[in-house]
KEBA-373918 format. One line per 8 residues: number of its first residue (from 1); their letters; for each residue x, y, z of N, C-alpha, C. Coordinates in steps of 0.2 Angstrom, whole numbers, plus 2048, in hexadecimal, padded with zeros to 3 digits. Layout:
<pts>
NUM) A) X:Y:Z:X:Y:Z:X:Y:Z ~ ...;
</pts>
This chain:
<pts>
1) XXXXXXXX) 586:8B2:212:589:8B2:219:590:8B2:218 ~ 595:8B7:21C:59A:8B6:21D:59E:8B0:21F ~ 5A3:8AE:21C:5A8:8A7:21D:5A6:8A5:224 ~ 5A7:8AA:229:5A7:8A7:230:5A3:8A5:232 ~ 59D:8A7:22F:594:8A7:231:594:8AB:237 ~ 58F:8AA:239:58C:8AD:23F:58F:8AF:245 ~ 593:8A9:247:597:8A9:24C:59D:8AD:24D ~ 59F:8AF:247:5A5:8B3:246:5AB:8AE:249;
9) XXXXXXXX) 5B0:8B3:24B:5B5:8B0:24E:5B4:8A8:256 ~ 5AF:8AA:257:5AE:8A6:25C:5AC:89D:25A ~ 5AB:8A0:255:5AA:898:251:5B1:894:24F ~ 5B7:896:24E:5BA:895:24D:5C0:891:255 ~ 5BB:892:259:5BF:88F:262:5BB:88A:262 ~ 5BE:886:268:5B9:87F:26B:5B5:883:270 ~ 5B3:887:270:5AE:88B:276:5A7:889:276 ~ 5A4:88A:270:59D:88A:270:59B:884:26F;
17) XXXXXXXX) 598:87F:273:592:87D:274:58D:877:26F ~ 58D:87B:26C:58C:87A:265:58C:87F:25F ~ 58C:87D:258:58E:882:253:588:883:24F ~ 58A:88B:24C:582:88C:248:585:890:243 ~ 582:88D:23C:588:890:238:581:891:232 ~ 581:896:231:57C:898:22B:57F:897:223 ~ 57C:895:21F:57D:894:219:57C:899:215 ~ 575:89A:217:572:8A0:212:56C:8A4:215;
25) XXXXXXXX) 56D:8AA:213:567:8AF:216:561:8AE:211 ~ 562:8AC:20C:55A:8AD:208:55D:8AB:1FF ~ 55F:8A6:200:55F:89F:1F9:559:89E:1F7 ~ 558:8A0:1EE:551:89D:1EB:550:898:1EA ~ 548:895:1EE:546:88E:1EE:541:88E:1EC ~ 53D:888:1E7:537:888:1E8:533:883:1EA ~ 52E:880:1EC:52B:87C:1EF:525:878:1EC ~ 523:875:1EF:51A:86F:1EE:517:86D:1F3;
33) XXXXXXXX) 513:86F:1F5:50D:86D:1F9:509:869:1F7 ~ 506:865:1FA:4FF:860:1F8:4FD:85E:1FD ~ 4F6:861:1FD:4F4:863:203:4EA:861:1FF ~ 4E5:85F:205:4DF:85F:204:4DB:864:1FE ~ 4D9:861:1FB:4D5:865:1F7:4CE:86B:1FB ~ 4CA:86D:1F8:4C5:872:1FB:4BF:86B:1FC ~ 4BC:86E:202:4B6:868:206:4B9:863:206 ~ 4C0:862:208:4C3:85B:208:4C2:857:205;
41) XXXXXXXX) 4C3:858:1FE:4C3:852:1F9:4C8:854:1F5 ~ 4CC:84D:1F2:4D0:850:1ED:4D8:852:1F1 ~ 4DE:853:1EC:4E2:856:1EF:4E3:85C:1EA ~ 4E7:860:1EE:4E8:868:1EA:4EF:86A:1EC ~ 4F5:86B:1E6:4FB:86C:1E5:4FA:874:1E5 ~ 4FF:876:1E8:502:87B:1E9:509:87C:1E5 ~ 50B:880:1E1:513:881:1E2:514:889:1E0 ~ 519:88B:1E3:51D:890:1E1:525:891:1E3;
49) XXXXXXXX) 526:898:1E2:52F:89B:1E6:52E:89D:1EB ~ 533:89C:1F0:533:8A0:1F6:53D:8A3:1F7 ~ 53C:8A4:1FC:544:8A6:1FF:545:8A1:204 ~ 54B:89E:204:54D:899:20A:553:89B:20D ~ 552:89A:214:556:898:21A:55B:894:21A ~ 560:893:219:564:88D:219:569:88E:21F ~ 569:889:224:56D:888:229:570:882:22C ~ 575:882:22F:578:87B:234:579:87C:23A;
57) XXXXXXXX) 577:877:23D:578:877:246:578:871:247 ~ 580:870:24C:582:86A:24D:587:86D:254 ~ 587:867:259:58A:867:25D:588:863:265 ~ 58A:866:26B:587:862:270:580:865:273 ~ 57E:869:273:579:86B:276:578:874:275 ~ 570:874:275:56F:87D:271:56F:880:279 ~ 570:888:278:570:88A:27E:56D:88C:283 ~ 56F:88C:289:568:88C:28E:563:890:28E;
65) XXXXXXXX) 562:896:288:55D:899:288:560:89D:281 ~ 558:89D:27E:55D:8A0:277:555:8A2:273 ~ 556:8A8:26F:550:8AB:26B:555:8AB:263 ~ 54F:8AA:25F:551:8A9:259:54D:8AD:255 ~ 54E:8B2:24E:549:8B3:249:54E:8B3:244 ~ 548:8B4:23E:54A:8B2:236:543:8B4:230 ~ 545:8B7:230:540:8B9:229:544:8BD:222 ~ 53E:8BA:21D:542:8C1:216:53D:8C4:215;
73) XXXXXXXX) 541:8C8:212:53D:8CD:20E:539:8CE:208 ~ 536:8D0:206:52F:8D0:201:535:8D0:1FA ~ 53B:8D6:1FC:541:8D8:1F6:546:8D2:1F5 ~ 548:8CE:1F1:54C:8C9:1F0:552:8CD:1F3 ~ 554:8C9:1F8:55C:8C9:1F9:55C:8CC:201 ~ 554:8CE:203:554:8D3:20A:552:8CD:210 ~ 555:8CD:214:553:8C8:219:558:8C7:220 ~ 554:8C7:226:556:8C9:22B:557:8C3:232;
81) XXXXXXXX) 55D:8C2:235:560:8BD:238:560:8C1:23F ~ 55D:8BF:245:55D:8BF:24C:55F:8BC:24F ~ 566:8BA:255:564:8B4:258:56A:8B7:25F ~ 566:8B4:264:569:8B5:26A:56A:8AF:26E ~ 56E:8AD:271:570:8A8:274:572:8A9:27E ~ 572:8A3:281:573:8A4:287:578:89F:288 ~ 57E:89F:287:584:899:289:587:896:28D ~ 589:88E:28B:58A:88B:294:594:88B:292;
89) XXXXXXXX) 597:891:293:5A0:890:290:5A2:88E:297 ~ 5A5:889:299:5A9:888:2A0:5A4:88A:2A5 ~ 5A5:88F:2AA:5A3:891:2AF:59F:897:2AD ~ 59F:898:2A7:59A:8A1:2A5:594:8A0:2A2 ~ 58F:8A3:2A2:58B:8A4:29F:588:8AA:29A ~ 58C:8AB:294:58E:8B1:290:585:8B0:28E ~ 584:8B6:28D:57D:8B7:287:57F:8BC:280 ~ 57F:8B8:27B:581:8BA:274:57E:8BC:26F;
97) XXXXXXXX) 57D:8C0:26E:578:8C3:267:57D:8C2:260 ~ 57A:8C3:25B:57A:8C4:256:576:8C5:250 ~ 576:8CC:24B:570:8CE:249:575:8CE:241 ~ 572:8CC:23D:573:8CB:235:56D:8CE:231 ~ 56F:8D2:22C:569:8D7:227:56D:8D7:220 ~ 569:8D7:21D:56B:8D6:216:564:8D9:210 ~ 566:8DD:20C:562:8E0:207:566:8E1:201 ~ 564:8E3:1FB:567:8E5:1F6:56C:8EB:1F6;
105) XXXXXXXX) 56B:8EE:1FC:570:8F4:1FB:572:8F2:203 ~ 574:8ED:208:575:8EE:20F:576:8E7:210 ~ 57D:8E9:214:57F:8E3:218:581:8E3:21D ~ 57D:8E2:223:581:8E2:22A:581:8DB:22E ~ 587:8DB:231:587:8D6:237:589:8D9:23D ~ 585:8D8:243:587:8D9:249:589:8D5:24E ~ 58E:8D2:252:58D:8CF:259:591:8D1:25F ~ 58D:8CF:262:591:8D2:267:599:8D0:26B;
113) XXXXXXXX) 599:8C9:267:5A0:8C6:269:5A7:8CB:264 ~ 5A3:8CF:25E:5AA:8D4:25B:5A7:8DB:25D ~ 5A5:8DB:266:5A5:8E0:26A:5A0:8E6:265 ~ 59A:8E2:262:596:8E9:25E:591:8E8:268 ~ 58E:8F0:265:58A:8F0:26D:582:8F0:26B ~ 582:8E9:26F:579:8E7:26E:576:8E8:276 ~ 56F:8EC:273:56C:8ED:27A:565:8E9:277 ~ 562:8E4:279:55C:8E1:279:557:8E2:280;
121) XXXXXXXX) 552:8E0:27E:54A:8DD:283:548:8D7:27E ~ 546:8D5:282:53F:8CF:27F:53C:8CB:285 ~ 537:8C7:283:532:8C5:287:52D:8BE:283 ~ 530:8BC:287:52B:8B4:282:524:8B6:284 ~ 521:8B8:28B:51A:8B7:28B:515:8BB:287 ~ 51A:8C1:286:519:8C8:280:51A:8C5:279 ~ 51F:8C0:277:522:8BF:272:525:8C4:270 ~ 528:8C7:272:529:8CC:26E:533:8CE:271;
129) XXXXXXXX) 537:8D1:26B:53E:8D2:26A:53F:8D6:268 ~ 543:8DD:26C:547:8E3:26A:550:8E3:26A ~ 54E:8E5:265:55A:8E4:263:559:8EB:261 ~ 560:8EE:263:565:8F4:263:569:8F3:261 ~ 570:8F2:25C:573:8EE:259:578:8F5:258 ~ 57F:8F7:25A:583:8FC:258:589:8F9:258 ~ 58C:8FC:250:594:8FB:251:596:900:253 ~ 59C:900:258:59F:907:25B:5A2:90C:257;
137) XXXXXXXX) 5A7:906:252:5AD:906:24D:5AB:90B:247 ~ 5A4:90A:245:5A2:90E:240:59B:912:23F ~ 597:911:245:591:913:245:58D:90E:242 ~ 58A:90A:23F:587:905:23A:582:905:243 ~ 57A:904:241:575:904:246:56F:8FF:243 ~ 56D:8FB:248:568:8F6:245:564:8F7:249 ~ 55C:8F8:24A:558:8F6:24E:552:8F2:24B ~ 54F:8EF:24F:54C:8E9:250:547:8E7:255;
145) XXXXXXXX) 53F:8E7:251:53C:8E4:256:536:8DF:256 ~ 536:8DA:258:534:8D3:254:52D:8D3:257 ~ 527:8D2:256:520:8CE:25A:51F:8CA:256 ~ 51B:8C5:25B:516:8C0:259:50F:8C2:259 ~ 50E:8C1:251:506:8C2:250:502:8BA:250 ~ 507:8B6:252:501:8AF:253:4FC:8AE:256 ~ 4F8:8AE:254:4F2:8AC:25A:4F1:8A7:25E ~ 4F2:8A3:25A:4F4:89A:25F:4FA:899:25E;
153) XXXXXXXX) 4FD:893:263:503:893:261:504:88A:265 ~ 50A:887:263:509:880:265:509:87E:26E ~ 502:87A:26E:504:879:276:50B:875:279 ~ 50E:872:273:512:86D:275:519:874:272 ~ 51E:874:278:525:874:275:52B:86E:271 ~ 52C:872:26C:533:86F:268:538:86B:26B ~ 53B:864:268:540:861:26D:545:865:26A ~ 54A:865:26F:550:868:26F:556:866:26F;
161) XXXXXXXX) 55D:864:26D:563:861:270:565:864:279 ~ 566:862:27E:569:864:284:56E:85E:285 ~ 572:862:28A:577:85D:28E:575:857:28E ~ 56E:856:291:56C:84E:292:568:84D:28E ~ 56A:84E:287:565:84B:281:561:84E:280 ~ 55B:84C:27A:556:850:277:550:851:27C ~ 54F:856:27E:548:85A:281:544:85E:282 ~ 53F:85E:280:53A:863:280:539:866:287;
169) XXXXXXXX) 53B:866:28B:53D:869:293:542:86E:295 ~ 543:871:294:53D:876:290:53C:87A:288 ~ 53E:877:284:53F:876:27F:541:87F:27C ~ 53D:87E:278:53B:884:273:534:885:270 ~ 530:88B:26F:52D:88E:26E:52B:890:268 ~ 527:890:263:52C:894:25D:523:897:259 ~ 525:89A:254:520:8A0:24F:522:8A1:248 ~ 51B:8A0:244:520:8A2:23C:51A:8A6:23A;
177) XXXXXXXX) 517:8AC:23F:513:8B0:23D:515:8B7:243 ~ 51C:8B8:242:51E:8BE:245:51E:8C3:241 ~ 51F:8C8:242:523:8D1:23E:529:8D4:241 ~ 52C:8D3:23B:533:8D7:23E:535:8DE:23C ~ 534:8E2:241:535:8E9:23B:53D:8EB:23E ~ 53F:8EF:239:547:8EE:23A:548:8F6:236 ~ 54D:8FA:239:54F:8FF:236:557:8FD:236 ~ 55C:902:233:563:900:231:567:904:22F;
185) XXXXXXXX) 56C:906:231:56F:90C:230:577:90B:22E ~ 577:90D:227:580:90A:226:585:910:22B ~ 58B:90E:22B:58F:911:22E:590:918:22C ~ 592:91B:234:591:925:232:591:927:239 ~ 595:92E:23B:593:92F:241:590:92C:246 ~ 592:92C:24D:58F:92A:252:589:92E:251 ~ 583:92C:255:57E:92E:257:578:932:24D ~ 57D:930:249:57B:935:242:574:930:242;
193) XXXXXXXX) 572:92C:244:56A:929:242:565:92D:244 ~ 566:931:249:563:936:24A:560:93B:247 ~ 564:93C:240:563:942:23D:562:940:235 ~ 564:939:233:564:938:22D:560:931:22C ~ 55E:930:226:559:92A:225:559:924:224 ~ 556:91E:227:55B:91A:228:55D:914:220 ~ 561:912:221:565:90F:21A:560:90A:217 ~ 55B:907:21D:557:901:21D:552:901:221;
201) XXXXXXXX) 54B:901:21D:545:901:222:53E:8FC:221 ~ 53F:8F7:223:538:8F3:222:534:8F1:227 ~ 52F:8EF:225:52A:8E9:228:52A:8E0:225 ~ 52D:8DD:229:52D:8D8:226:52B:8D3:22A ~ 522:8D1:226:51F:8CC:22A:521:8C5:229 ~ 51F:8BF:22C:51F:8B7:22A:528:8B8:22E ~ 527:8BA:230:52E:8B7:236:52E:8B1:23B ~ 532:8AE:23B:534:8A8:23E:537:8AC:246;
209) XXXXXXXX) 532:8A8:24C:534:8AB:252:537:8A5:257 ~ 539:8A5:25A:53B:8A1:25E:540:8A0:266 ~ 53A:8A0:26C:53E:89E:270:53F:898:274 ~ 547:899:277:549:894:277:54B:893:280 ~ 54C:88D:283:54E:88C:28B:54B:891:28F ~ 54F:894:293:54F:897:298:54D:89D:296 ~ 54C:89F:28F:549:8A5:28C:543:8A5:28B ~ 53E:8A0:28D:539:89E:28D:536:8A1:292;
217) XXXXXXXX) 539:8A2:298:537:8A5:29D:539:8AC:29E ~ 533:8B0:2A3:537:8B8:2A4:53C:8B9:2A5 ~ 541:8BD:2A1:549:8BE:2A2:548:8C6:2A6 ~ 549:8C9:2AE:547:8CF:2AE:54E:8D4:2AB ~ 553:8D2:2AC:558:8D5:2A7:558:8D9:2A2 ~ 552:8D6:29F:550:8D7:298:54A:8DA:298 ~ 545:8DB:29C:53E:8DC:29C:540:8E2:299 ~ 538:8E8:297:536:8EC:297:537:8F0:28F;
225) XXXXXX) 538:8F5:28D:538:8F6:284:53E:8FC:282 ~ 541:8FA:27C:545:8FD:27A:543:905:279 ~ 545:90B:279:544:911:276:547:910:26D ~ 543:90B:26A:544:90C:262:53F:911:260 ~ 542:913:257:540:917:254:53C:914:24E ~ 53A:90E:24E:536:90B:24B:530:90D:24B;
</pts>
């Protein structure tokens, strides 16, 4: 991740709220489990390697409504950063994306506070998230669209920091059995994704879904589904 993190320049003012600052897109980790053995007797270790997340969030309170994902890729080094936020600045209420990609041959970062142009849908009751993601400046094109294949999921919502302290009212919602498929196009002519193949194309399952406040509810703004080429 870039020095700034995620926030880019916006991180650097007393504006937001609270700060979120990524460490790492996918640092090799490995782990241990011990867990019930088979007919519940016994116990049974697990270990192996995975790819980790590493991030920070600290400040006064998360935003009034916000969706998150995060998954990697099966390829070391590929893994993909979603997050869109609804902010309480002074008397405004901005909604901010942010979409971070990273592969062996590809790097992109988008948000819409360094004026890239993002068009989204999503829907908590669908689970499901569509990102549009263009730099004007050089053509670079992201698209993106998240489901949840969980089939249960927790009846109880996540507590959360707000103005008035930690609460699960309405907390957040979240999933670590989504699909993210993702296409990616580096810089090139306007409109040239049309005609040329994309830089970056996966399916990339065991994604981290998550909604958050006031995005737990129908947002109609946002209703209804992207024209992707996925």
């Amino acid at each position: 991740t870039k020095a700034t993190g995620p926030e880019g320049w916006l991180g650097t003012t007393g504006l937001l709220p609270c700060r979120y600052f990524v460490q790492s897109l996918g640092s090799e980790a490995t782990y241990t489990l011990t867990r019930t053995g088979k007919n519940g007797k016994g116990k049974e270790v697990v270990k192996g390697e995975a790819s980790a997340h590493v991030e920070s969030n600290f400040g006064t309170a998360f935003p009034l409504g916000w969706i998150y994902c995060q998954v990697s890729g099966k390829q070391a080094g590929t893994s993909l950063l979603l997050v869109g936020g609804k902010f309480r600045i002074g008397l405004a209420n901005p909604i901010s994306w942010i979409v971070a990609l990273r592969s062996p041959n590809l790097c992109l970062d988008m948000r819409t506070t360094d004026m890239h142009k993002m068009e989204t849908r999503f829907s908590c009751s669908r689970r499901l998230v569509q990102l549009v993601g263009i730099d004007p400046k050089t053509g670079a094109r992201v698209e993106v669209q998240v489901e949840d294949r969980a089939e249960v999921h927790d009846r109880n919502n996540v507590f959360v920091p707000t103005f008035s302290g930690f609460s699960v009212t309405p907390g957040c919602s979240e999933s670590f059995a989504a699909v993210a498929r993702v296409k990616a196009w580096l810089p090139g002519p306007p409109g040239s994704h049309k005609t040329r193949a994309p830089d970056f194309h996966e399916t990339l399952p065991l994604a981290t879904l998550e909604f958050g406040g006031e995005f737990q509810a129908e947002q109609p703004a946002f209703a209804g589904d992207l024209d992707l080429s996925l």
